[in-house]
N, C-alpha and C positions, 0 to 999 in steps of 0.2 A: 786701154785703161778706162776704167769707168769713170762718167760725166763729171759726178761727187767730185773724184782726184784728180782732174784734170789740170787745174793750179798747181798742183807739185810739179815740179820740175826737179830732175834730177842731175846730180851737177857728175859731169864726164870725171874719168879718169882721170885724162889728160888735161883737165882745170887746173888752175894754178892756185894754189894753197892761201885763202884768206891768211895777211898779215897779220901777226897779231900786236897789241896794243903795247905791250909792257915787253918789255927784251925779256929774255928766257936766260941772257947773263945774272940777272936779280933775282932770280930762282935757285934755292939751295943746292936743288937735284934737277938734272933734264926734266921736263914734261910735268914737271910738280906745278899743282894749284891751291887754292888756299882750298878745295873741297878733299885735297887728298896730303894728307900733313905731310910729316917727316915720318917714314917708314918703320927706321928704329923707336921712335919714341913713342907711335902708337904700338908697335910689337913691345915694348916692355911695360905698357900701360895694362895691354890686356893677360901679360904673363900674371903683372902686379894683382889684378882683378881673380886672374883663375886661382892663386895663389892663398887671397884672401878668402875666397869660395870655398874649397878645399880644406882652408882651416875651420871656416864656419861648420862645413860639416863633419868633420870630425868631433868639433866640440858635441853638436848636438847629437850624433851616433853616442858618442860616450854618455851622452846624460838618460837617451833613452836606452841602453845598458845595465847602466847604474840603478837607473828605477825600477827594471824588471826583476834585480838581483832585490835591490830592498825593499819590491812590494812580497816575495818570496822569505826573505828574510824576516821582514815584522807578520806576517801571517801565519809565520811556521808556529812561533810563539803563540799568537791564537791558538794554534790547534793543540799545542802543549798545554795551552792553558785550558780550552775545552775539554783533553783526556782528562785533565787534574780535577777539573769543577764538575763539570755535564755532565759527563758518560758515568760516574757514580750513581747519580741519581736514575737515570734513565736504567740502567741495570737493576737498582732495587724496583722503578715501577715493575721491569721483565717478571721480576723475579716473584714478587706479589702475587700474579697470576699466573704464576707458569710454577716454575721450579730453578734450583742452583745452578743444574747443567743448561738451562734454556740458552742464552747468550753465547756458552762455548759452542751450544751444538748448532746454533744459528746464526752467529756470527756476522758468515756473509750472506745471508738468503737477501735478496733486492729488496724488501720492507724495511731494513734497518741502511742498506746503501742506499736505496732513494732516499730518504730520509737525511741521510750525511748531502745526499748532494745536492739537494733542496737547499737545507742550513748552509753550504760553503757557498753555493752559484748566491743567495741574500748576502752574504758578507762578502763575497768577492764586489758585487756591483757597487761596496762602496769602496774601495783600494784606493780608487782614485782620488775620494776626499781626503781619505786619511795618512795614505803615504805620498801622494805627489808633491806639496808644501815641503814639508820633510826631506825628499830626496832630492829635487833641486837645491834647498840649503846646504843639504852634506855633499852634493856633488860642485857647486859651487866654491865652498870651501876646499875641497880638492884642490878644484884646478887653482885658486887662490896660493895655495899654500904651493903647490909647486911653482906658480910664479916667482912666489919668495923664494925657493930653495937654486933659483934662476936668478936673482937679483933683478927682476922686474918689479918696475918701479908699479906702485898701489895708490890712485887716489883717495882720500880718506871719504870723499861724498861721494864719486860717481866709483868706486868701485876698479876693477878690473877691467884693462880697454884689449878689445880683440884685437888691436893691431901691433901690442907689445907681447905676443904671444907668437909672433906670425915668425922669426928666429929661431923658436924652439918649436916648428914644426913635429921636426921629425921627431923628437922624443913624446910630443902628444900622439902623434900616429904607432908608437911601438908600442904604448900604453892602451891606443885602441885596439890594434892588432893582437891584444891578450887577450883584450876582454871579446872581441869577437872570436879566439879561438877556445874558449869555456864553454860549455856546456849547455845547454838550454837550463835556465834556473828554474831547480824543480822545489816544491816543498820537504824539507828535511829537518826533522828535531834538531834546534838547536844544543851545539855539547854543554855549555856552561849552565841549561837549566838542571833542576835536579831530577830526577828518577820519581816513577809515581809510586811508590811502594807507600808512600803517606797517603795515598786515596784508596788503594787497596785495605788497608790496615784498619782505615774511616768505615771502609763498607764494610769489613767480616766485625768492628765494634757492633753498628748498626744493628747486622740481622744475627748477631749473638742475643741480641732484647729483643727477636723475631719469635713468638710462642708458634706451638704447632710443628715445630721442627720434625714429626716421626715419619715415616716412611724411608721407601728406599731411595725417593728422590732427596734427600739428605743426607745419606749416606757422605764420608766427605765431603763434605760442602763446600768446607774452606779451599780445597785444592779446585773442584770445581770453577766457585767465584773469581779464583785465581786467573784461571785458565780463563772462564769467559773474558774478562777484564785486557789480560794482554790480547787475545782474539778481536777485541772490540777495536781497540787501540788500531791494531795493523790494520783491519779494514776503514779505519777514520786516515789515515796514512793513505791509502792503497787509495779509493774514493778521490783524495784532495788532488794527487799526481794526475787524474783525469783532467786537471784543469790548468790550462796554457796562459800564466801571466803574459802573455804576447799579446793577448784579445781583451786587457782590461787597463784601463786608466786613459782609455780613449782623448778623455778632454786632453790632456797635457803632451799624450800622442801627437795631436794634430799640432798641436802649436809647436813641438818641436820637431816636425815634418814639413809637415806644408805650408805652415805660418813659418817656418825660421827662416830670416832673411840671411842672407850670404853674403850681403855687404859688409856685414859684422855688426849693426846697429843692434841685434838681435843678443849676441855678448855681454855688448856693452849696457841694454836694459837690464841684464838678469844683473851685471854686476851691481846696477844704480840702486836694484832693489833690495838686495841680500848684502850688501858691506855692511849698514849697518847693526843689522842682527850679528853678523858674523863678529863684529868689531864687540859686540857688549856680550855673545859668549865667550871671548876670548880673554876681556878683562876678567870675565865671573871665574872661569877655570883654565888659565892661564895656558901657553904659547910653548909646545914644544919646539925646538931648534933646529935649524939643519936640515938636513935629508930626510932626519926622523918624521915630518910633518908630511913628506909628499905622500899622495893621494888617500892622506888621511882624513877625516871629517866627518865621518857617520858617527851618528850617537846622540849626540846636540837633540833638546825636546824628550827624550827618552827617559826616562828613571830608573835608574840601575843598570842601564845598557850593559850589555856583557856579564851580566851578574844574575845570583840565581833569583834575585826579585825584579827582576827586567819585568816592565809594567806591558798589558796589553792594552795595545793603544785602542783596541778595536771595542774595549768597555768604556772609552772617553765619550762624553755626550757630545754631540758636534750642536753646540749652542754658540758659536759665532758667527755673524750674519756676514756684511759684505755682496751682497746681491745687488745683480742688478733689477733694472723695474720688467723688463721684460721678460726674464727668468722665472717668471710664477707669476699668477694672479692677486699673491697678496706680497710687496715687496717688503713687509717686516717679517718672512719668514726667515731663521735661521736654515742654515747648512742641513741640519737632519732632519727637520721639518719640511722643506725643499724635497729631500730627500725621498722620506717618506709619501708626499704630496708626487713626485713623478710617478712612483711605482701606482700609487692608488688612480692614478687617471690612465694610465698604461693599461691595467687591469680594466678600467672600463670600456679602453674600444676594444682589449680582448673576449672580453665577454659577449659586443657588440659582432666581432668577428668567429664567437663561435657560434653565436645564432644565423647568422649569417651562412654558416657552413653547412649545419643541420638541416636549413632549408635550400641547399644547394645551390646557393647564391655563390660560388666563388670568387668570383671578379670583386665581391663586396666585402666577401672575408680578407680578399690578399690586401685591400684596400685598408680594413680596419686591423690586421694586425702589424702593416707596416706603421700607422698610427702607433702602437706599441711601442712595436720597437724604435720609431725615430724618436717617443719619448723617454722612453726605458735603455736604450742601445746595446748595456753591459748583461741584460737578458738573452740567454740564446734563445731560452724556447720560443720567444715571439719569430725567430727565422725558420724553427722548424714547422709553428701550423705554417708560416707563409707557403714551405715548402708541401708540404700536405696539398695546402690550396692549389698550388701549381699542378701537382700530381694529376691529380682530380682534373687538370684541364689541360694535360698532358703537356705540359709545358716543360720538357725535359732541361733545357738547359737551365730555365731559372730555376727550375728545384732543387737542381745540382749547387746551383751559385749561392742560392740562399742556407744549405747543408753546411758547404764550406764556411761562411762567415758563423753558424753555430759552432763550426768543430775548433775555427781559430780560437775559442775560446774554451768550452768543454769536449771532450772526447765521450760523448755519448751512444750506445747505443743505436739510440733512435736515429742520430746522426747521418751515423753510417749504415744504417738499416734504409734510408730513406734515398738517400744518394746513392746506394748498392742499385734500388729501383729507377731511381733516374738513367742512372750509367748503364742500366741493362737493356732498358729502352731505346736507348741509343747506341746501340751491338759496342758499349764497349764492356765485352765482358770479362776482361780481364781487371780490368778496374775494377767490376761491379763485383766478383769472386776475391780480392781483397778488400772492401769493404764488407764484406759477409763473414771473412775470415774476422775481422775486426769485431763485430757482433759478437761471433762468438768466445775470443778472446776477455769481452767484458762479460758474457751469459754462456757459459758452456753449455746448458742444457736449454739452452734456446732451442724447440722442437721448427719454429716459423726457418729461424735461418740452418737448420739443418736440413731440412727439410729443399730451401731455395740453394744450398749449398751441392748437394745430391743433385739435382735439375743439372748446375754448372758445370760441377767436377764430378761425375757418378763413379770414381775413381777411390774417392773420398770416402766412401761405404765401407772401407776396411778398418781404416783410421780414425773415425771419428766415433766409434763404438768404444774402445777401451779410452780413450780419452775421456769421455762423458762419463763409464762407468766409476770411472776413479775418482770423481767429483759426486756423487749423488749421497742417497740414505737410504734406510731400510723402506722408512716409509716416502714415497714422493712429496718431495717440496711442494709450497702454496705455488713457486713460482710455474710449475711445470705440470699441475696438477691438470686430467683431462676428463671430460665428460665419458661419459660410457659409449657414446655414437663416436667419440673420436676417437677412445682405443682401440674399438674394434676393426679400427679401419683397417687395410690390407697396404703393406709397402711397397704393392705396384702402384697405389692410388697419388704416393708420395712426390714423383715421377713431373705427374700429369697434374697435378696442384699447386704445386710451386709459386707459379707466378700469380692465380689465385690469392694462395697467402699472402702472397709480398701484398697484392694491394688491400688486400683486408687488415693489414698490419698498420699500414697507412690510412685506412678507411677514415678514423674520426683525427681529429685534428691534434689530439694530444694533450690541449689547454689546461693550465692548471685545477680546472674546474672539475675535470675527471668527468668530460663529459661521451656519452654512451653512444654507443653502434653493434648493430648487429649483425650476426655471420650470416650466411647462406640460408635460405627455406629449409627446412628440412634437415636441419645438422645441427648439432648438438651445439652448446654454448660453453667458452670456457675463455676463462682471465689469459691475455698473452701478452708475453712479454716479448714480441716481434717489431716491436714498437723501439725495443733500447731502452726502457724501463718500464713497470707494469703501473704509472700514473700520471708523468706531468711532463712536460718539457722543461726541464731543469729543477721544477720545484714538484715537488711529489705530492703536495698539498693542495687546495684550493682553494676560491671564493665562494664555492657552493656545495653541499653534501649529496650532488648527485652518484651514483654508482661509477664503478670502475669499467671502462670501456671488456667489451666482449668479442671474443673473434671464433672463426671455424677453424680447425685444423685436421686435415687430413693424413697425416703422417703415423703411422705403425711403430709410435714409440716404444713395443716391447723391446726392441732391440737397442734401442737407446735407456731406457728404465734403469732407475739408479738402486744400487743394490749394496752401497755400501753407506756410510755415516755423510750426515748433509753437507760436513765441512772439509776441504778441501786436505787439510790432516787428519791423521788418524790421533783419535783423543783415549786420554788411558783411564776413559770409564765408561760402562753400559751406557746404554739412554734407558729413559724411561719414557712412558705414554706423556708426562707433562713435559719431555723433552720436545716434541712434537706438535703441542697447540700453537692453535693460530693466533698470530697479535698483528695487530695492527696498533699505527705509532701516525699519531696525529696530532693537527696542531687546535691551541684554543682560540677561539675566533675572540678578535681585538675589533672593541667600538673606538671611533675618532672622529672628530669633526673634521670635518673637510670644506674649504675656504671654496663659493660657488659664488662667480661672478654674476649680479643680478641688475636690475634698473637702477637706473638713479637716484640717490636718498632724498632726494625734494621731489622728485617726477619730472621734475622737466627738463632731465638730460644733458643737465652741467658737468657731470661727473659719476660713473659707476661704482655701487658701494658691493662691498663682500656680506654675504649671508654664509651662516654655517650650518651645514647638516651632518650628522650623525650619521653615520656607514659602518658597516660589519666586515670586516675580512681580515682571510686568515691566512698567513703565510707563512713555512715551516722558519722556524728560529731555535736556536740553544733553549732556550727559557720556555718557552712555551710550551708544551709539547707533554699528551700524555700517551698511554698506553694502554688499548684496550684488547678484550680480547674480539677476533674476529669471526667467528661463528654465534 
């Protein structure tokens, strides 16, 4: 035994067992202490505890259920309200410079989809101000109202208490168990609003007082503007479904994740806070009975719910404050001011992080667009330059990590074109050949990922010819359009450049700034959409009027060359030459002051006062937005 332990002595077997003090008669149980209770009563303490647990989380599975269905729900109406309002306008700008059939036969070409997905990713990042409030109150009253249809008792100040619910477990759990067997809540036209044939009707009034009507691009018109108009409509539809309410409303995500406590304290606040709103909509528009009330309660805040002048909530100005001081540099901002003020300083270390990129600083790019995005967070594209930046520093697994957290929210393109790169770098190429399949599912005539598709699966060379041809035009799309050094290429070359593309695809970072990279020496230059959209990561627009990034392409697209009408059905009129001009759909840059923390209004550092300056930036919205032509 070492020196140190020498003092321990160890007591024999054959020792005789220290007496103890207190008889083991005045013990409940054999061998019981006061460190080790009574057996049963700490076993039904902790059934008690997991039982309580259990219900807590159920309650809050259910609320964040409920939220994802009604931030889907009040959005859908947005976007019936934008077919009804926007897309009118926007069609006469098309039509101004183009012609009647323009829109039918353009449709879906990516200048008018990036453009939707710009506008929906800006209105999605705020879902969170505007239906979270909302749907805890209507999901509150649910569970309210089935307590009553329960005969659990309601305090009239603190609300509904999580431990008089803990009985009616199971019928809270069979009501979860619905709502967890439904669907992923997609965006879908609400049925009770009405039909846009009154916006149609609006536009052929319009351009009936359009002079110059001759030509053959007039010819029908009216059936034309028709046909554009529904076309427009299904790609504003087709566009939103890209986007996974799972990945937005973050704030009230966490709090009923990771903040919900399981003791039940967490019930018991929401009830302290919501009885009494609930209690004075209930006197204003009184109290159904019974059963009929269970897990009813949506609607409450809404104007015309269910009716065909159900109000969009998303044209309400968010001019109530409630801030905290830490939440912004100027604590008298309201809600959309706030609002506004994140994205605008988001925007500035993206900027910071695309210069950064261009001078192949990456460490400092990944640095300033996680800046972005921890201020921005319901922004994907801040995850995709992140992932760019990783690329670039061959950091395959976080480029991957940061893809995923873009796609939990938008189903992009670029997304999955970026993570196809990641995953293939790290042999996993059966991942990385369905993410490429996905590419192509959003851009059929994506020439980058057909091309890295061929490299994967050279199998795929029979299949993906008439597929593509059935999607094209006479004349080649802006999206697919190739320089002359890159048609001429030969389809052995296709092969042996793949993985070339893939990283030229990734090359510039994506930023909404539309900022520029060049292909190969000696190879011809052309717009690609190998990226998952031909301009921005999630916003198609940006803070600067620089050019649209540039890539090589090596790929022998005769055999992929579109050869029939641009849109995806066949339309029951000619085209003309004005069916085929180019436009480009941009936004009008917006001056604001912006609140700049400066020295102290005495100087000598009692206290920091706010200076304002005026700032430019432009970011795709409904309203803003015109139409020019592109050549």
């Amino acid at each position: 035994m070492p020196m140190k332990y020498s003092h321990v002595k160890k007591r024999s077997a054959s020792a005789t067992p220290r007496k103890s003090t207190k008889s083991s008669s005045n013990l409940p149980y054999p061998g019981q202490s006061h460190r080790n209770p009574t057996p049963h009563i700490d076993r039904s303490i902790s059934q008690a505890m997991t039982a309580v647990s259990e219900l807590e989380r159920a309650i809050s599975r259910i609320l964040i259920l409920r939220y994802e269905q009604d931030i889907c729900r009040l959005y859908s109406t947005r976007l019936h309200n934008v077919a009804l309002v926007y897309l009118p306008k926007l069609m006469l700008d098309c039509i101004d410079i183009s012609s009647p059939g323009w829109v039918a036969a353009n449709a879906e070409c990516d200048e008018i989809k990036d453009f939707f997905r710009g506008a929906i990713s800006m209105d999605m990042r705020q879902a969170g101000e505007r239906v979270a409030t909302k749907s805890v109150l209507w999901s509150y009253t649910a569970l309210r109202h089935f307590a009553m249809s329960n005969n659990v008792p309601i305090c009239q100040k603190r609300g509904l208490h999580s431990l008089r619910l803990l009985p009616h477990y199971d019928a809270l759990k069979a009501h979860l168990d619905t709502l967890n067997a439904m669907p992923v809540a997609t965006f879908a036209k609400p049925t009770h609003l009405p039909s846009l044939d009154e916006s149609v009707e609006l536009l052929e009034e319009d351009l009936s007082r359009k002079r110059n009507k001759s030509g053959p691009a007039w010819d029908n018109w009216k059936m034309k503007v028709r046909i554009g108009y529904e076309r427009l409509v299904d790609t504003l539809w087709s566009v939103a479904r890209e986007f996974d309410v799972r990945g937005y409303g973050l704030i009230l995500r966490e709090k009923l994740t990771t903040k919900w406590c399981d003791c039940g304290c967490s019930t018991d606040h929401l009830g302290e806070v919501c009885e009494r709103t609930v209690r004075e909509e209930e006197e204003e528009s009184g109290v159904r009975p019974g059963k009929e009330r269970e897990w009813d309660g949506r609607g409450s805040g809404i104007f015309g719910w269910q009716t065909d002048e159900e109000e969009d909530i998303w044209e309400m100005d968010l001019d109530f404050g409630g801030l905290e001081p830490e939440e912004c540099e100027d604590p008298e901002m309201t809600i959309g001011e706030l609002m506004e003020w994140r994205y605008f300083k988001a925007e500035r270390s993206k900027e910071l992080g695309n210069k950064a990129f261009r001078q192949g600083d990456y460490e400092v790019a990944i640095k300033r667009y996680t800046d972005a995005h921890d201020t921005e967070p319901e922004l994907p594209h801040y995850q995709l330059n992140i992932a760019a930046a990783h690329l670039k520093l061959q950091n395959w697994m976080q480029a991957e990590k940061a893809c995923n957290l873009a796609l939990s929210q938008h189903k992009s393109g670029k997304g999955y074109w970026r993570r196809a790169k990641a995953r293939r770098m790290m042999g996993r190429i059966a991942d990385a050949t369905k993410d490429i399949r996905a590419v192509l599912k959003i851009q059929p005539t994506n020439t980058e990922a057909i091309a890295e598709l061929l490299e994967l699966v050279p199998s795929e060379a029979t299949t993906l010819k008439p597929r593509t041809l059935s999607r094209g035009a006479s004349k080649v799309p802006e999206s697919v359009s190739l320089s002359s050094s890159t048609a001429s290429a030969s389809s052995s070359s296709a092969t042996s450049s793949a993985s070339g593309s893939s990283a030229s695809a990734s090359r510039g970072p994506g930023s909404p700034n539309g900022s520029t990279s060049s292909g190969r020496k000696g190879k011809g230059k052309t717009k690609s959409n190998g990226n998952g959209n031909g301009h921005a990561d999630g916003i198609s627009q940006g803070t600067s009027s620089s050019s649209s990034p540039t890539y090589t392409h090596e790929l022998d697209t005769s055999i992929f060359r579109p050869t029939t009408k641009p849109y995806s059905k066949p339309l029951p009129f000619d085209l003309v030459d004005l069916d085929f001009r180019k436009l480009r759909i941009s936004t009008i840059p917006l001056q604001v002051e912006m609140p700049v923390l400066g020295p102290s209004a005495n100087g000598k550092g009692k206290g920091p006062s706010f200076d304002m300056r005026i700032e430019t930036y432009s970011y795709p919205t409904w309203e803003r937005c015109k139409v020019q032509r592109a050549d």
